[in-house]
C-alpha positions as CSV (number, residue, x, y, z in Angstrom):
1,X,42.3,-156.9,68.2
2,X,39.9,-157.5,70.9
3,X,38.4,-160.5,72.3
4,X,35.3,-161.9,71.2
5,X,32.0,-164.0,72.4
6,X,28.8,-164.1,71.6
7,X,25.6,-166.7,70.9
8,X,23.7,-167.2,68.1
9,X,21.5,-164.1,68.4
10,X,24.6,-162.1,68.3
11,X,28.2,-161.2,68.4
12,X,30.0,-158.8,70.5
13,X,33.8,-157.7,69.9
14,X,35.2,-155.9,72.7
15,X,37.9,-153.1,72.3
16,X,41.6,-153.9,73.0
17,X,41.6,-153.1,77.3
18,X,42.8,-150.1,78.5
19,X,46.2,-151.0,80.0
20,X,45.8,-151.9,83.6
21,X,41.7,-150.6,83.4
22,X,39.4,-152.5,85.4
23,X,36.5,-153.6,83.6
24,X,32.7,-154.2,84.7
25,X,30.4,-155.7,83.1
26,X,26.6,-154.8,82.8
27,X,24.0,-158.0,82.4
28,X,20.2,-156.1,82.0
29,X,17.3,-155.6,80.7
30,X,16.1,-152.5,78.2
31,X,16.5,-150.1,81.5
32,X,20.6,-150.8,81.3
33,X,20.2,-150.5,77.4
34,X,18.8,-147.4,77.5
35,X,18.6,-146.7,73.7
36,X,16.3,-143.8,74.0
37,X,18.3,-141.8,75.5
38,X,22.3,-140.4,74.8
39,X,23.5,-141.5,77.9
40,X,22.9,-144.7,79.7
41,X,23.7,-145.3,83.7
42,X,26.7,-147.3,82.9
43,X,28.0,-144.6,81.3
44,X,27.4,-142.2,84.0
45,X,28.9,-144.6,86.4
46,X,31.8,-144.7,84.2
47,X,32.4,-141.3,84.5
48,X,32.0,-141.1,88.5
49,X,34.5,-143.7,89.2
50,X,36.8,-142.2,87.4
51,X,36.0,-139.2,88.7
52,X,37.0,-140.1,92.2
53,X,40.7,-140.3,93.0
54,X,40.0,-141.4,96.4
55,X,38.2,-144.6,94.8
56,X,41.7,-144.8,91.9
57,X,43.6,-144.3,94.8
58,X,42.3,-147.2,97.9
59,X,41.6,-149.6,94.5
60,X,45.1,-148.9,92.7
61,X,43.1,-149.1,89.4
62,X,44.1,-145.9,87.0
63,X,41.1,-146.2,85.2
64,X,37.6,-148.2,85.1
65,X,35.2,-149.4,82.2
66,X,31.7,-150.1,82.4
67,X,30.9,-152.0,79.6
68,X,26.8,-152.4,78.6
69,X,26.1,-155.6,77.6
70,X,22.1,-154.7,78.5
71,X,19.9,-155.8,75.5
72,X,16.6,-153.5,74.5
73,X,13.5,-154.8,74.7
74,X,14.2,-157.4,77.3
75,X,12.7,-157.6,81.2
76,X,11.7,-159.2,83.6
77,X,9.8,-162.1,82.0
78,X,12.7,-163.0,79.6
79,X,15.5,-162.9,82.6
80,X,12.9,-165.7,84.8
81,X,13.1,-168.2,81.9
């Protein structure tokens, strides 16, 4: 099971970790969310850090997970308030 949060406009359940993965979190607006298209920038910068065994290697993290907590439809205005 993995761990949950959320507020009233909605729930989030996390997947069980990775064993020893080090985890990121991503706070944004619609730009992070990226629903138009397959493949949003956390994703991509999932795949470089784990893509770099010098990084794995000088952090001793085995693996690393960008999780995209961005919500579409949100910008600026709504992140001043």
């Amino acid at each position: 099971m993995g761990l949950e949060f959320g507020v009233e406009a909605f729930l989030v359940n996390l997947p069980p970790q990775r064993a020893s993965a080090f985890r990121i979190a991503v706070l944004g607006n619609s730009f992070s969310a990226n629903t138009y298209h397959p493949i949003t920038w956390p994703m991509a910068l999932e795949d470089i850090l784990n893509e770099d065994e010098a990084l794995k290697e000088t952090t001793g993290q085995p693996t690393f997970e960008v999780l995209n907590f961005a919500l579409d439809g949100t910008g600026l205005d709504q992140c001043l308030r």
